[in-house]
C-alpha positions as CSV (number, residue, x, y, z in Angstrom):
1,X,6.1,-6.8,-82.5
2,X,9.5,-5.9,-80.7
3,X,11.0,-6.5,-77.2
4,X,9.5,-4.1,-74.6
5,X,11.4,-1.0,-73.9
6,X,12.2,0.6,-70.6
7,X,9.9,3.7,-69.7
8,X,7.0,4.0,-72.0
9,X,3.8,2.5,-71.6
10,X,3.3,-0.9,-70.9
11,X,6.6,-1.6,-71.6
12,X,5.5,-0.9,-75.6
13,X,7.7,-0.5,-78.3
14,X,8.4,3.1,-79.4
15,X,7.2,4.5,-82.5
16,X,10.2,4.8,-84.8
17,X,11.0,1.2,-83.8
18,X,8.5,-0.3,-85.9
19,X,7.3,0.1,-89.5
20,X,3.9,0.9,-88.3
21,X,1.3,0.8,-86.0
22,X,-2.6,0.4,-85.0
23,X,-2.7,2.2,-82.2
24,X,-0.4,4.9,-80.8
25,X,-0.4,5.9,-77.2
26,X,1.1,9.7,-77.0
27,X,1.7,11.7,-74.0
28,X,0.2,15.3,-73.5
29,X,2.4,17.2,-71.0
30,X,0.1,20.1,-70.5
31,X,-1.5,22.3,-68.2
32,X,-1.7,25.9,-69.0
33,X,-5.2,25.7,-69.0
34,X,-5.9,24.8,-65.4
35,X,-8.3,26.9,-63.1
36,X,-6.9,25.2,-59.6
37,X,-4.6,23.1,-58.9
38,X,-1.5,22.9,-61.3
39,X,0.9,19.4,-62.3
40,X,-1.2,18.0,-64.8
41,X,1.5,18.1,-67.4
42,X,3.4,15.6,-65.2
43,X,0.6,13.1,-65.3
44,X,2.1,11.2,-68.7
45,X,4.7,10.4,-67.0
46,X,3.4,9.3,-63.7
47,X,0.8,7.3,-65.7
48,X,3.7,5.6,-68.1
49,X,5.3,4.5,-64.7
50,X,2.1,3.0,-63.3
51,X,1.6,0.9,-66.0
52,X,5.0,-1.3,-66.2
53,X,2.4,-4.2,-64.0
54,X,-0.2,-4.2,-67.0
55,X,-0.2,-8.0,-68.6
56,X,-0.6,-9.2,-72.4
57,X,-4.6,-10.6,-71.7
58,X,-7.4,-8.9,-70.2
59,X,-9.5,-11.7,-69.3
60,X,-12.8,-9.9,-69.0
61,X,-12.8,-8.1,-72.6
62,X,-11.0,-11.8,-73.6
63,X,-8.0,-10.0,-75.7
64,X,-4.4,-9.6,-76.8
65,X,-4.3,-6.0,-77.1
66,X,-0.9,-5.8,-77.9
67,X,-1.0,-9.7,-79.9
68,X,-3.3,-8.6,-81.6
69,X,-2.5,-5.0,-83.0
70,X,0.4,-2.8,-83.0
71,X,0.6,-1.0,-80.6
72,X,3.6,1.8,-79.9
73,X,4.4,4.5,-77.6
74,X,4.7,7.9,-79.8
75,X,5.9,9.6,-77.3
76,X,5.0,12.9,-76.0
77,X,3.2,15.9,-78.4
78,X,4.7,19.1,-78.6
79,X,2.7,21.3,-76.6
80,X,3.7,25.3,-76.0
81,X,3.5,25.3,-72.1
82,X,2.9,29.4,-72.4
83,X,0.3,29.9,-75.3
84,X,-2.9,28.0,-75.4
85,X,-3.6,28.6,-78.6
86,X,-0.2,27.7,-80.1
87,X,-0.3,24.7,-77.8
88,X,-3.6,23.7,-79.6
89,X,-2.6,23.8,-82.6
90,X,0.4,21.8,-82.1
91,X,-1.1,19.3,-80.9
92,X,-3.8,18.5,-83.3
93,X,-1.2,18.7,-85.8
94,X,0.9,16.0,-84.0
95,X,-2.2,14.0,-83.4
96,X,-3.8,14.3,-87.1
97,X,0.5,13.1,-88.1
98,X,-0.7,9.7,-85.9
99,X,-4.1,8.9,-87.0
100,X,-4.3,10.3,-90.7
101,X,-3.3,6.5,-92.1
102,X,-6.9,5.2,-90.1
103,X,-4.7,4.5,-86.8
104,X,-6.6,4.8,-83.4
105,X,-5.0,7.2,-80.5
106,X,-5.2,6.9,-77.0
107,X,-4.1,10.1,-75.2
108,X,-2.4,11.0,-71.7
109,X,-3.3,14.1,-69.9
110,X,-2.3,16.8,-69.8
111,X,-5.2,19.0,-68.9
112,X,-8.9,18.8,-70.3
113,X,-7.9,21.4,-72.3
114,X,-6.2,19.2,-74.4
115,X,-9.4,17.4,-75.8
116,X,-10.2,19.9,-77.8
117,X,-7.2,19.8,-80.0
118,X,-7.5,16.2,-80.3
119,X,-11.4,16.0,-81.3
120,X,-10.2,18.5,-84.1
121,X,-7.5,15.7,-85.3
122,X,-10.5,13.3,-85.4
123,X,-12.6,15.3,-87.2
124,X,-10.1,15.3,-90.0
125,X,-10.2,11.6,-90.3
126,X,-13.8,10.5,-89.5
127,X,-16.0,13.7,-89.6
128,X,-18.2,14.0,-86.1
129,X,-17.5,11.4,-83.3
130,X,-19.8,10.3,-80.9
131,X,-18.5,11.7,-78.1
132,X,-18.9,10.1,-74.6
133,X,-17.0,12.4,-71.8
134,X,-16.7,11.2,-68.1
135,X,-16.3,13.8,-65.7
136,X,-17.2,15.7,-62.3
137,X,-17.6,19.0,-64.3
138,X,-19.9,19.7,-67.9
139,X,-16.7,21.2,-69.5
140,X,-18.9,23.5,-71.8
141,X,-18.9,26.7,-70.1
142,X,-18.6,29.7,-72.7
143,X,-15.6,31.2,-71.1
144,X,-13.5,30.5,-68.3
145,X,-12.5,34.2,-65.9
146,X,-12.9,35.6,-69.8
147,X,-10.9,33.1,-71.7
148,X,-12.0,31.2,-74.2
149,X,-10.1,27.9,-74.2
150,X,-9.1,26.2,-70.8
151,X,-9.8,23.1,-69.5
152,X,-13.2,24.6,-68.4
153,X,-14.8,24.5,-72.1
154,X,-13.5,22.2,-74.5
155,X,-16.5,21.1,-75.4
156,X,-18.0,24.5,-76.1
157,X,-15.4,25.0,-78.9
158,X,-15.7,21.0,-79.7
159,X,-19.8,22.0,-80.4
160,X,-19.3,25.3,-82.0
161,X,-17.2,23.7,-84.6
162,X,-19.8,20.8,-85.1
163,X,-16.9,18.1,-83.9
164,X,-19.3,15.7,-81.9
165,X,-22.5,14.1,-82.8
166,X,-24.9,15.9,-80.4
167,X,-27.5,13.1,-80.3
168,X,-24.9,10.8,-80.2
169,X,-23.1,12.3,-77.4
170,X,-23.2,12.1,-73.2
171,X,-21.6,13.1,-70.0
172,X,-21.2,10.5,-67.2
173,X,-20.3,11.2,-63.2
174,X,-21.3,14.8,-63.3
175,X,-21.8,16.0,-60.1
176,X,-20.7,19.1,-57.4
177,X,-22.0,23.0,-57.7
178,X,-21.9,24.9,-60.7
179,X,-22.2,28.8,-61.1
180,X,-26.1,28.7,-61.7
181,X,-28.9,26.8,-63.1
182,X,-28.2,27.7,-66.5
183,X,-24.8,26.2,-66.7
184,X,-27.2,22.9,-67.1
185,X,-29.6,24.6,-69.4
186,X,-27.1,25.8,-72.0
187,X,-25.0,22.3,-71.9
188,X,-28.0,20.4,-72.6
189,X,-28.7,23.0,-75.7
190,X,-25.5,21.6,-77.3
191,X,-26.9,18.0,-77.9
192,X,-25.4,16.0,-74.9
193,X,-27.4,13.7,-72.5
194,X,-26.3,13.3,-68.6
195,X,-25.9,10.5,-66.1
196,X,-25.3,12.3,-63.2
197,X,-22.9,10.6,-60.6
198,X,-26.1,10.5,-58.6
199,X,-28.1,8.4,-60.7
200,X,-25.8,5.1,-59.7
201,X,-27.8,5.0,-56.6
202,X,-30.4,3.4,-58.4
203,X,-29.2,2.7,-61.8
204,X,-27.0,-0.2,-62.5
205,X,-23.5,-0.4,-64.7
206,X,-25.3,-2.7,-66.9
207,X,-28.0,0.2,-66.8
208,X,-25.8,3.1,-67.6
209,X,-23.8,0.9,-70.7
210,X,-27.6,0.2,-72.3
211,X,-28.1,3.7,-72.2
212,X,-24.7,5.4,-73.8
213,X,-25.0,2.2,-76.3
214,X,-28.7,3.3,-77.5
215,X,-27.2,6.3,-78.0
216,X,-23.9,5.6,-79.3
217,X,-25.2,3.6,-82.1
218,X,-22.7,2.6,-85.3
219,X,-20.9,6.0,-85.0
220,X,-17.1,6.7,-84.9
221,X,-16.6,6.9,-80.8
222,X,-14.2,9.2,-78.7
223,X,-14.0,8.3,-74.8
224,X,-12.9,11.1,-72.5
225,X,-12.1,10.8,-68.8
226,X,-11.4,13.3,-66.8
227,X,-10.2,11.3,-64.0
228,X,-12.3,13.3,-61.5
229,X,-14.9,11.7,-62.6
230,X,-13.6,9.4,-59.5
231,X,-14.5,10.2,-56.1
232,X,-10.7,11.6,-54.7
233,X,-10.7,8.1,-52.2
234,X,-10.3,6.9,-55.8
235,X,-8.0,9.7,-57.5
236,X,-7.2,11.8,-55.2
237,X,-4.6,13.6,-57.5
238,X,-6.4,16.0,-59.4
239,X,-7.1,19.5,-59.9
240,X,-10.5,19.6,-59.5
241,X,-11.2,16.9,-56.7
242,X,-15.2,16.7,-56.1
243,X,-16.5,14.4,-53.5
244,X,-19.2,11.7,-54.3
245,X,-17.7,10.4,-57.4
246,X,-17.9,7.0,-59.5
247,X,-15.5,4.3,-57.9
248,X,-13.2,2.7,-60.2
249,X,-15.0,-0.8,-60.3
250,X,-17.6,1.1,-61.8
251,X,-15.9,3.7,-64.1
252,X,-13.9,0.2,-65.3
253,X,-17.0,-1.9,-65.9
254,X,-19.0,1.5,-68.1
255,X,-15.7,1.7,-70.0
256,X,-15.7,-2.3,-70.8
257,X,-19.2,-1.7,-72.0
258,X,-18.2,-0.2,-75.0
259,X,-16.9,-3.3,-76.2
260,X,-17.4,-4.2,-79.9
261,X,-17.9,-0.5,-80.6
262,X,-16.0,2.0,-83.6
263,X,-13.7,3.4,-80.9
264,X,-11.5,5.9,-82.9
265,X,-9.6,7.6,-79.8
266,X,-9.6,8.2,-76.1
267,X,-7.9,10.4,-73.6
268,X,-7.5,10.3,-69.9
269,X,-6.5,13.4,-68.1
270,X,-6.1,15.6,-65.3
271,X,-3.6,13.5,-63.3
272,X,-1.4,15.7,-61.3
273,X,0.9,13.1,-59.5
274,X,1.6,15.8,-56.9
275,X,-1.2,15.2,-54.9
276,X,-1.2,11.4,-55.3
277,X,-0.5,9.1,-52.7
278,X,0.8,5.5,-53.2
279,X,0.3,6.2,-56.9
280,X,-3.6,5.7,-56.5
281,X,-4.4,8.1,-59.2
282,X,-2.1,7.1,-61.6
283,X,-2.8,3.1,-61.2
284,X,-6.5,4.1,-62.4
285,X,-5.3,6.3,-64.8
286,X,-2.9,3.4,-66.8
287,X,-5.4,0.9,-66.3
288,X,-8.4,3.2,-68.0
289,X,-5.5,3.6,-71.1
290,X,-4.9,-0.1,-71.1
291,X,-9.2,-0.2,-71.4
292,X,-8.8,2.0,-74.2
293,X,-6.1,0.0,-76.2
294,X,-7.9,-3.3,-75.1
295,X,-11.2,-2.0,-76.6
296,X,-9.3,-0.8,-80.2
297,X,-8.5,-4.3,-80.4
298,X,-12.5,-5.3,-80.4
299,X,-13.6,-2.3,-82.5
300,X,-14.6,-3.3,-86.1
301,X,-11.7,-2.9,-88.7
């Protein structure tokens, strides 16, 4: 491990600073596919700034994450801010260049549009993920005002190419008004189960982690938060705010949850530092990454 260096995450050392790593945390300055409100590809940034309080131990998973692994900033992927589809490409490449040597990846949004690419990387490495995606919105509609990938249906594409496990997979925090009834009719055709935002008024956290863990099993995991899944008193600066989300106490504790499972990547997106105020959005955001690279450090080896 080297000295900590100005400007990346957590203070980490950056990638071509050390011989190898564990885990890379990369940057994903993208948002092209956006339906409403723009600035997502200013959220790695925001999100590396928030993070310069994170500390060496996180007493309640009882780790070292950065003692205990390498862990580097890689930077930010190359993403073409005018073609989807070559943006996509790009970044799967530059994701696949990071994990192919069995290293884990934790992601910085960047849009939702961006998890696509990345579940393509991870198929590369460990075939079909368990895929557990937290999020006001499903994320699987067909199309999106006729196009095909935008942060609207990731997970369409991710299904159609057989990238998650679909009995293995779930949404959390959905909530808010969808076109029609079949938006939920066709999602739950591609294999995923739901806990609605709605069912934490009577289910516990403790409730919620039984259930993605049942389902979870011993299979490769992928985490991704869309950080709407928090009510906007909680992260306000997104671009698709939705009232009567999860609070961060309780997006924090499902996360923790996951502890002592295969986690192979995670993302967190959607941050558009625009609308933030007092950097509330971004303080969640770095602390779910910090999560991510605290619960690489208790995955099996």
């Amino acid at each position: 491990m080297v000295a900590g260096v100005a400007g990346t995450f957590a203070r980490l050392p950056r990638i071509e600073d050390v011989p190898r790593h564990d885990v890379a945390v990369a940057g994903i300055p993208f948002d092209a596919g956006v339906t409403y409100r723009p600035g997502a590809r200013f959220g790695p940034s925001a999100i590396r700034e928030a993070s310069r309080l994170l500390r060496p131990y996180h007493p309640r998973l009882d780790v070292m994450p950065f003692r205990d692994q390498q862990v580097v900033d890689a930077g930010d992927l190359p993403c073409n801010p005018f073609d989807i589809a070559a943006a996509s490409e790009e970044i799967e490449a530059a994701a696949y260049a990071l994990i192919r040597d069995g290293a884990r990846l934790v992601s910085l949004g960047g849009d939702h549009t961006v998890a696509y690419p990345l579940l393509r990387a991870m198929h590369r490495v460990h075939g079909p993920v368990a895929l557990v995606h937290f999020d006001a919105h499903l994320d699987t509609w067909d199309t999106y005002f006729d196009a095909p990938l935008t942060h609207g249906t990731p997970f369409r594409r991710a299904a159609e190419e057989g990238l998650f496990l679909p009995g293995a997979s779930a949404h959390v925090g959905i909530r808010g008004s969808l076109y029609d009834p079949d938006d939920l009719t066709a999602d739950a055709a591609l294999g995923f189960t739901v806990v609605h935002c709605a069912d934490l008024e009577h289910l516990t956290v403790t409730d919620v982690v039984r259930r993605l863990r049942a389902r979870i099993g011993d299979a490769p995991l992928y985490l991704s938060v869309d950080i709407d899944v928090l009510d906007p008193a909680h992260a306000p600066a997104t671009g698709t705010p939705e009232a009567g989300g999860l609070t961060s106490r309780e997006l924090l504790g499902i996360v923790r949850g996951m502890k002592g499972l295969n986690l192979v990547g995670a993302d967190v997106v959607e941050v558009s530092p625009a609308y933030d105020h007092a950097d509330i959005t971004s303080v969640a955001a770095a602390n779910l990454a910090y999560e991510f690279v605290s619960l690489c450090a208790k995955a099996p080896r």
